[in-house]
DOTI-520014 format. One record per residue (C-alpha): x, y, z. Coordinates in nm, 4 decimals, always signed. Last residue first. Layout:
BEGIN
+----------+----------+----------+
!       px !       py !       pz !
+----------+----------+----------+
!        X !        Y !        Z !
...
+----------+----------+----------+
This chain:
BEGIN
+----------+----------+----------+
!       px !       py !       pz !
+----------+----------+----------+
!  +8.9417 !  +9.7814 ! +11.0797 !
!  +9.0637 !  +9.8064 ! +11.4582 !
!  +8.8365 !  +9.5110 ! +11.5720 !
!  +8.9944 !  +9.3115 ! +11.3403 !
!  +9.3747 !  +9.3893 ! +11.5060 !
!  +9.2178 !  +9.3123 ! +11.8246 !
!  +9.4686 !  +9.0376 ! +11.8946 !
!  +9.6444 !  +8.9732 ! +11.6165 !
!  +9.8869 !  +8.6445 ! +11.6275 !
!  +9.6345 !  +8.3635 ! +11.8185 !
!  +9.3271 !  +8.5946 ! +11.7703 !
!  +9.3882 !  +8.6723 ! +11.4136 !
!  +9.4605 !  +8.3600 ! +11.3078 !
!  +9.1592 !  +8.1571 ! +11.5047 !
!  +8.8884 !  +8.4419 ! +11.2900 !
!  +9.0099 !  +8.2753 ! +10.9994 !
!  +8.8086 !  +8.5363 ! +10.7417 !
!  +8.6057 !  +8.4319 ! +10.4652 !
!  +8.6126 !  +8.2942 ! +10.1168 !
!  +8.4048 !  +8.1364 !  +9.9140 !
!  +8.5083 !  +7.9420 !  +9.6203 !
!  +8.2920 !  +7.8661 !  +9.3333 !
!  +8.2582 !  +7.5550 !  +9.0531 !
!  +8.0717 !  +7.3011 !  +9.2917 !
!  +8.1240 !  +7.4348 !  +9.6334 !
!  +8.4571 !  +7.5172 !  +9.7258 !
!  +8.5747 !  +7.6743 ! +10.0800 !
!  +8.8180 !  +7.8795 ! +10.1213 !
!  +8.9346 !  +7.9633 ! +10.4979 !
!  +9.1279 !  +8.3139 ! +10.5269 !
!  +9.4206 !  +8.4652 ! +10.7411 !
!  +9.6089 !  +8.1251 ! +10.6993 !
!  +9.9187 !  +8.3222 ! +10.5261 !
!  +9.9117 !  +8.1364 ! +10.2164 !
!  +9.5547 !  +8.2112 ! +10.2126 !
!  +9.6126 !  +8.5683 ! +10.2202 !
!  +9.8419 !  +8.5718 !  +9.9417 !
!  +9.6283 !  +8.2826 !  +9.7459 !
!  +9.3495 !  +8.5757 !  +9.7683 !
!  +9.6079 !  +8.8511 !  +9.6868 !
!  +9.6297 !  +8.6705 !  +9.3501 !
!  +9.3274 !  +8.4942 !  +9.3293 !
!  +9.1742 !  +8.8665 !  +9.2864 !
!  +9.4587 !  +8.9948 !  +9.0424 !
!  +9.3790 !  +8.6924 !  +8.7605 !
!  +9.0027 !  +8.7764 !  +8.8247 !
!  +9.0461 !  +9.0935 !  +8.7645 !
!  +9.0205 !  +9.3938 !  +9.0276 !
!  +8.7318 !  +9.6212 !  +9.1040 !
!  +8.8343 !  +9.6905 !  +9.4480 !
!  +8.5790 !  +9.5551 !  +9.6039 !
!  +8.4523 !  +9.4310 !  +9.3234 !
!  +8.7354 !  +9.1237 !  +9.3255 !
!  +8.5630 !  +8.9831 !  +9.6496 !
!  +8.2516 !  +8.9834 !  +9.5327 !
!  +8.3731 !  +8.7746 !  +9.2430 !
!  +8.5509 !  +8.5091 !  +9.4561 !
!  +8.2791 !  +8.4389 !  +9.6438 !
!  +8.2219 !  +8.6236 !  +9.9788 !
!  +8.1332 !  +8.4235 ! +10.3357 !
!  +7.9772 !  +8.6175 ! +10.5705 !
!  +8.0668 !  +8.8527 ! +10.8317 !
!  +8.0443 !  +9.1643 ! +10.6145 !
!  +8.2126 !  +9.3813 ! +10.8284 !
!  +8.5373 !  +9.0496 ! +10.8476 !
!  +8.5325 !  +8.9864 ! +10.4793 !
!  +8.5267 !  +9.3699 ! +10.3692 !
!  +8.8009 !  +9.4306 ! +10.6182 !
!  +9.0146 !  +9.1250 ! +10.4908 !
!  +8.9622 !  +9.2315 ! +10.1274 !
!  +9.0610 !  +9.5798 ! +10.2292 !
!  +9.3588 !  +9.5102 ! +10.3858 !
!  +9.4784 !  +9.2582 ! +10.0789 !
!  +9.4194 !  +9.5858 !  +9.8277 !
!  +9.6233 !  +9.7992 ! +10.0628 !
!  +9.8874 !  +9.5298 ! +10.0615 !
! +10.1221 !  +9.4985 ! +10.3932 !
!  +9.8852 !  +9.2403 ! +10.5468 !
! +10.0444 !  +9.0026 ! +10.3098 !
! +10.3878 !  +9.0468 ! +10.4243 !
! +10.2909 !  +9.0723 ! +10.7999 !
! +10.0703 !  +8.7313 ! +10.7883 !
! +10.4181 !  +8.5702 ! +10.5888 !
! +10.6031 !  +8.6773 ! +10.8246 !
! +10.4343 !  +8.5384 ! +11.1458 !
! +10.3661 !  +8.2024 ! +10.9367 !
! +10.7979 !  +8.1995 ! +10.9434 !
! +10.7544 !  +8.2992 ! +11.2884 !
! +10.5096 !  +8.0606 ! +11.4262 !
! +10.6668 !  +7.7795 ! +11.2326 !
! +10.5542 !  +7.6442 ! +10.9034 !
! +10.3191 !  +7.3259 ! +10.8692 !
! +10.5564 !  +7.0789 ! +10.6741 !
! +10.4331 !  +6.9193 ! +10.3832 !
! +10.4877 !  +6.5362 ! +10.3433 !
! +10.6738 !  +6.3882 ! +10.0138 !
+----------+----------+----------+
């Protein structure tokens, strides 16, 4: 069984669903002023979520290709996918 890469509008949607969550919005401007990468704990103080919560809107936002996550060893750093925003929101970083 293959996985199919979705089509522009179905990865459209998805982008738009998870970019409708204050506490996904503020992840993504966090990642994008810090420019760096953030593990997954930096990333749940800035809104001082759990753990459970933070891999929640992180998978969101994954599932949505607006972040890479990279694993080394036991963490996972996270950080914006600069080529998303470009190809389906122009200056929409710039805006944050």
């Amino acid at each position: 069984m293959t996985t199919q890469k979705p089509t522009n509008d179905e990865l459209r949607v998805k982008i738009f669903k998870a970019l409708a969550d204050e506490t996904r919005l503020d992840i993504i401007r966090a990642l994008y002023t810090s420019k760096k990468e953030m593990n997954c704990g930096e990333v749940g103080d800035i809104r001082d979520t759990t753990k459970s919560n933070t891999s929640y809107h992180l998978r969101a936002l994954k599932e949505a290709n607006l972040i890479k996550v990279r694993k080394e060893a036991q963490v996972k750093y996270t950080s914006i996918d600069v080529e998303t925003f470009q190809t389906y929101l122009p200056g929409f970083l710039d805006t944050l």
